[in-house]
C-alpha positions in Angstrom: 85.9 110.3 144.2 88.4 109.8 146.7 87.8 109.4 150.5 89.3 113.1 151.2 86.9 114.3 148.6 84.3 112.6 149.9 84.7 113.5 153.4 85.3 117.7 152.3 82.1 117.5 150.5 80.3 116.7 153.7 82.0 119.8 155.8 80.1 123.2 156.5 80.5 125.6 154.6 82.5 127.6 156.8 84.7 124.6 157.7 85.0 124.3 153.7 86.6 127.5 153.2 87.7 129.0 156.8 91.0 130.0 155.3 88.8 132.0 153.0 86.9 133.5 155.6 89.6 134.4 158.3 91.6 136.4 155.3 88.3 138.3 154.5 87.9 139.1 157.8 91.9 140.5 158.5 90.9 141.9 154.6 88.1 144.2 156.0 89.3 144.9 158.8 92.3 147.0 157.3 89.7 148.4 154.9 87.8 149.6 157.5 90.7 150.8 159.5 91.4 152.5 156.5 88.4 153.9 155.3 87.5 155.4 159.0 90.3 156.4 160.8 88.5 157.3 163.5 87.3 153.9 164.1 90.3 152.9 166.2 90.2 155.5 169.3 86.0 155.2 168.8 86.9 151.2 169.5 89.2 152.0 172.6 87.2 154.7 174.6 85.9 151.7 176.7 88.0 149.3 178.0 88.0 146.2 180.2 91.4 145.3 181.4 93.4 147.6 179.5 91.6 146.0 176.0 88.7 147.6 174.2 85.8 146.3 175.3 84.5 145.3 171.6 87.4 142.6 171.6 87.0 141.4 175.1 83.1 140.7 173.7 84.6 139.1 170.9 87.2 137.2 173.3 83.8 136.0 175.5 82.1 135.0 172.5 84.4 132.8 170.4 86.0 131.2 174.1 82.5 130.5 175.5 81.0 127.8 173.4 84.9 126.1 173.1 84.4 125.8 177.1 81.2 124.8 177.1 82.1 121.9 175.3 84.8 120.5 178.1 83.6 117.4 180.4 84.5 118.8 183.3 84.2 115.9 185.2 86.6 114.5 183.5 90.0 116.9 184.0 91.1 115.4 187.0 91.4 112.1 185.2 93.1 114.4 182.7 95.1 116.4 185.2 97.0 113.2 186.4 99.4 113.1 183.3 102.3 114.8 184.7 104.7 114.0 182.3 102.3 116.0 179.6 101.8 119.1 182.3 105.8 118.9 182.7 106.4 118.8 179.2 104.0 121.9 178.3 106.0 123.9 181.6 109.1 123.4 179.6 107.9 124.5 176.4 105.8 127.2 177.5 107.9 128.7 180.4 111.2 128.1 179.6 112.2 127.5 175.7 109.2 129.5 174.2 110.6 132.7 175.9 114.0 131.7 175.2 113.7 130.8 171.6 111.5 134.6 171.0 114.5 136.6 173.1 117.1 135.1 170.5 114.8 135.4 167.5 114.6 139.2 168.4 117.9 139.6 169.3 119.3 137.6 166.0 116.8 139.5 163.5 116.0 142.8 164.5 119.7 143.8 166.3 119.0 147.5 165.3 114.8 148.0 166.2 115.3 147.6 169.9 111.3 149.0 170.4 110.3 146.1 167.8 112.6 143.6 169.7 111.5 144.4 172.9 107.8 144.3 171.5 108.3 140.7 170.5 110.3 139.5 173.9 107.0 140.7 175.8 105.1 138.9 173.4 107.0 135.6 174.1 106.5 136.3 178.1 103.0 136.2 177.1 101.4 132.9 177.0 97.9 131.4 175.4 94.9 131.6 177.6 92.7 132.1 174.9 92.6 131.9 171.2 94.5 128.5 171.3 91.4 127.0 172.1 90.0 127.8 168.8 93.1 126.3 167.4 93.2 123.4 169.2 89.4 122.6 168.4 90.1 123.4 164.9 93.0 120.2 165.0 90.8 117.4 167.2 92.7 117.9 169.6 91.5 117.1 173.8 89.2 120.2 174.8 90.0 118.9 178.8 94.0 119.0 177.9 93.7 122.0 176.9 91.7 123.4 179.1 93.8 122.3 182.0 97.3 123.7 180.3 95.4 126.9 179.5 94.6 127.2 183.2 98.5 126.3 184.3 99.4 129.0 181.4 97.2 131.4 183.5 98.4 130.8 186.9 102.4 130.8 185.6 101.2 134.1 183.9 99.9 136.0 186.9 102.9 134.8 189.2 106.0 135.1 186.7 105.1 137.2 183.1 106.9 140.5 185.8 109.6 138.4 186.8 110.4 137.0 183.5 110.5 140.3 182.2 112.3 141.9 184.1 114.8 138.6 183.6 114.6 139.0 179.7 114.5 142.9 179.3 116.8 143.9 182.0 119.2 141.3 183.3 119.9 138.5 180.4 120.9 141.4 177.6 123.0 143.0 180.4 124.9 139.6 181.1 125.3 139.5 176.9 126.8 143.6 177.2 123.7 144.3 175.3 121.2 147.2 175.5 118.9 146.5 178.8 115.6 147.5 179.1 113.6 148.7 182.4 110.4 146.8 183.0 107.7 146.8 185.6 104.1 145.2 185.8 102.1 144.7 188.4 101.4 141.4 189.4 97.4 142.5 189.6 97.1 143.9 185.9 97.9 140.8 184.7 96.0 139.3 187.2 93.1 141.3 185.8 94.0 140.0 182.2 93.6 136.7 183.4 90.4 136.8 184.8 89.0 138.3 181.8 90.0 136.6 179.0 89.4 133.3 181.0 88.0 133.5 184.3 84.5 135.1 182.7 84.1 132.4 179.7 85.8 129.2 181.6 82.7 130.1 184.6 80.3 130.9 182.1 81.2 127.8 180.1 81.2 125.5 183.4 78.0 126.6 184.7 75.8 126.3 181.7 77.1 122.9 181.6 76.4 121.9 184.9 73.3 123.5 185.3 71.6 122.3 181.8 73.0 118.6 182.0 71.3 118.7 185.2 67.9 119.8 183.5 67.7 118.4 180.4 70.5 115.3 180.7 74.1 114.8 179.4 72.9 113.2 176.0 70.7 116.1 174.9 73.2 118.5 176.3 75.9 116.7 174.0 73.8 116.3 171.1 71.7 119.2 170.9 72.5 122.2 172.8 76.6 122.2 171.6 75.3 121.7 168.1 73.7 124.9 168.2 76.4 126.9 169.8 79.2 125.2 168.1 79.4 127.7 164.9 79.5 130.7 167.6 83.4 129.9 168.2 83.9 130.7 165.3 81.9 133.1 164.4 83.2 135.1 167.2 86.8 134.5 166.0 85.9 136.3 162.6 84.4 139.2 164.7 87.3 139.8 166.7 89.7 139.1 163.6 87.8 142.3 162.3 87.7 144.5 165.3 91.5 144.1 165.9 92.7 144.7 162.3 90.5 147.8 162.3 91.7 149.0 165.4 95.5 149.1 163.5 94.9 148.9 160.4 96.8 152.4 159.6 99.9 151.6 161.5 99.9 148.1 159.3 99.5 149.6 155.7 102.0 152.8 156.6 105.1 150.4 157.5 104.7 147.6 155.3 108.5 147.0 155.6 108.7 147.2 159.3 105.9 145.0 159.9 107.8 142.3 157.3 111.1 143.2 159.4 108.5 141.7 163.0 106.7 139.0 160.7 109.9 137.1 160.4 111.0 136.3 163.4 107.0 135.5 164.7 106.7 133.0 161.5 110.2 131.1 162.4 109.1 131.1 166.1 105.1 129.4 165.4 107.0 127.0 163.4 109.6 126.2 165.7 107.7 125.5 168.6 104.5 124.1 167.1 107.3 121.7 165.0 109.3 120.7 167.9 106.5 120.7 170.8 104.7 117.7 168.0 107.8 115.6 167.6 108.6 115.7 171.7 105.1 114.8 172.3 104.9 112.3 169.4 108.4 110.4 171.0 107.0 110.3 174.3 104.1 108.3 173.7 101.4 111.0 173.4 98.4 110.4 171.7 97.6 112.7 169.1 94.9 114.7 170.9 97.3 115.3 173.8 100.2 115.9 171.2 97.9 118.9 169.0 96.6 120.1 172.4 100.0 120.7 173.8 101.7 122.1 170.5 99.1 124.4 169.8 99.6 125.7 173.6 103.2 125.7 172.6 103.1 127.8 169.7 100.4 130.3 171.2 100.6 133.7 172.4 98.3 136.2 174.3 98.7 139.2 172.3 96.4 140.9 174.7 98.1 140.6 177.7 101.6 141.5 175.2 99.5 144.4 173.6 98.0 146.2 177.0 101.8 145.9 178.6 103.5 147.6 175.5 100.7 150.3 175.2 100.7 150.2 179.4 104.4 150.8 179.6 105.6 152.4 176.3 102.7 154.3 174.8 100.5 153.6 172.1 102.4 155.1 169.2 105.5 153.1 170.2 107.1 150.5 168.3 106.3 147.7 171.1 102.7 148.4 170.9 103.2 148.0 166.7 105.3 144.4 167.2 102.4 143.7 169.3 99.6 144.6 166.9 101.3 142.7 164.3 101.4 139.6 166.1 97.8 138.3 165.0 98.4 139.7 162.2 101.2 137.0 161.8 99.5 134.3 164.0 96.1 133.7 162.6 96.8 132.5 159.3 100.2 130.5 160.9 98.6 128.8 163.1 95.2 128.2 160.8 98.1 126.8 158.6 98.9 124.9 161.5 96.0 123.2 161.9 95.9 122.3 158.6 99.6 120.7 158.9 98.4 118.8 162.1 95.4 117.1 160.5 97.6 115.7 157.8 100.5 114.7 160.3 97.0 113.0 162.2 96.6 111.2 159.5 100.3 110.5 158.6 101.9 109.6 161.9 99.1 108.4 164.2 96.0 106.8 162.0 95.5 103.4 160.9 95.7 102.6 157.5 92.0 101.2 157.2 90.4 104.6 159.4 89.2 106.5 156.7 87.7 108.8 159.1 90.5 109.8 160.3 92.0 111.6 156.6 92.6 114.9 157.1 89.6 117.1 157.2 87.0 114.6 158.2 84.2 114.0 159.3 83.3 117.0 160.9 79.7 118.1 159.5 79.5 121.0 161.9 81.7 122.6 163.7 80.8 122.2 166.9 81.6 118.8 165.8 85.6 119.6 165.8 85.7 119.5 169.6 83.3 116.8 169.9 86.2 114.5 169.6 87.7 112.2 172.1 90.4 109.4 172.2 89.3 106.3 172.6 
């Protein structure tokens, strides 16, 4: 038996076959969309921050043990690294939204509802599933932390202005169709708080106050062990509630949602492929490099999804580019993952560190973002 083989046999079931699991879940979800129409609007007749309360649950409950797990003593150690925080700026601010405004204008010339649906959507920057992500690939659970903070102040004070830049005033420099666009600087704001404030407090204070009780080793060892497989767990949940919630418009434009699948695939693995070879030249190590790529290549559908329905309706074709963006992004950037283990092990492992093969040794997953460099 090889040392791969050796190393999968000893992962957790659901590490084993998480692929399997996160296509069961989209899988049910668009049979359940199906089966009960109704389920949808049922889903949406509460909602927190312009999104259903049943996913901002879900959001809570796969973020919450991810930040738990973050030393926060330690991110201001982390936080000194400006060449990393300069690096994810540029990538996050200033090419992602670029690269998404050219994909949509280069691919979808004649669906200017889908394109503008996808331009919002690369306004919108991770503040919260790349954690998953990012603990799924080793990489740092402080750098993330920190750039998914930064993501979340840039969010608040530019997602209106960059908007208004990318809808309204680039296409009209081009003598292209413009767009009118206004959000208040408080909704998102409000999405912040949510999908971060709530879980990152949550997650900081059960730290502080049970290492104080009980001691940083039993903390480490036996409380994140327990609460480690809840990440996940709450990922698939939410996986299910969003794909039931538009499962109908999915299935009744198949070709539409392949025509705003396109350009999403080309841009995960653009920035994801050129965020890792940036980091990788400068000297990164390779939980800083994941941590920022994953960052990179992230979007917060949410924030995307509450702005189209908020501005255009929820029948319109920018709230359907927006539903189809998980759609696309959980199983390209689970494949990701997968491709950033094996570069791990290709690009930044010794030859004699059999731990370090792709896929090891991870018996539990809490134990994913129980890693640290050296």
């Amino acid at each position: 038996m090889t040392a791969t083989a050796k190393v999968a046999a000893r992962l957790s079931v659901v590490d084993r076959f998480l692929p399997l699991w996160i296509f069961a879940a989209m899988g049910l979800g668009l049979l359940l969309g199906r089966a009960f129409p109704a389920i949808g609007p049922a889903l949406d007749t509460v909602k927190v921050g312009g999104v259903s309360l049943p996913i901002a649950f879900g959001l809570f409950w796969m973020m919450y043990p991810v930040l738990a797990k973050v030393r926060y003593g330690k991110l201001a150690s982390v936080g000194a690294n400006g060449k990393l925080f300069t690096t994810s700026l540029v990538f996050n601010w200033i090419l992602g939204p670029l690269l998404m405004f050219a994909l949509a204008w280069l691919l979808l010339p004649d669906l200017p509802h889908y394109r503008t649906g996808l331009i919002l959507i690369g306004l919108a920057r991770c503040i919260a599933m790349v954690l998953i992500w990012n603990m799924l690939a080793r990489g740092s659970n402080e750098v993330a932390a920190l750039l998914v903070a930064l993501n979340s102040v840039f969010q608040i004070l530019f997602y209106s202005v960059l908007g208004w830049f990318y809808l309204t005033v680039l296409p009209g420099w081009l003598g292209a169709e413009v767009t009118s666009f206004h959000v208040s600087m408080w909704s998102i704001a409000q999405s912040v708080l949510l999908f971060l404030g709530v879980p990152l407090v949550a997650g900081a204070a059960t730290r502080g106050l049970l290492v104080r009780a009980r001691g940083a080793d039993w903390y480490e060892s036996r409380f994140l062990s327990k609460i480690g497989p809840m990440a996940l767990l709450g990922l698939l949940y939410t996986i299910v509630l969003m794909f039931a919630m538009q499962g109908d418009k999915i299935v009744r434009l198949p070709l539409d949602v392949i025509r705003i699948a396109i350009p999403l695939v080309l841009y995960f693995a653009i920035m994801f492929g050129s965020s890792f070879v940036i980091a990788k030249k400068l000297g990164f190590s390779y939980e800083d490099t994941a941590s920022l790529s994953f960052t990179a290549a992230g979007n917060n559908f949410e924030l995307a999804i509450a702005v189209s329905v908020g501005l255009f309706g929820i029948a319109s074709g920018e709230a359907l580019a927006g539903v189809v963006g998980p759609l696309i992004e959980v199983p390209a950037l689970l494949a990701l993952v997968y491709l950033s283990l094996w570069l791990k092990q290709r690009l930044f492992s010794s030859p004699i560190d059999e731990t370090a093969k792709v896929g090891s040794p991870q018996p539990q997953p809490a134990d994913l973002a129980d890693r640290r460099p050296a």
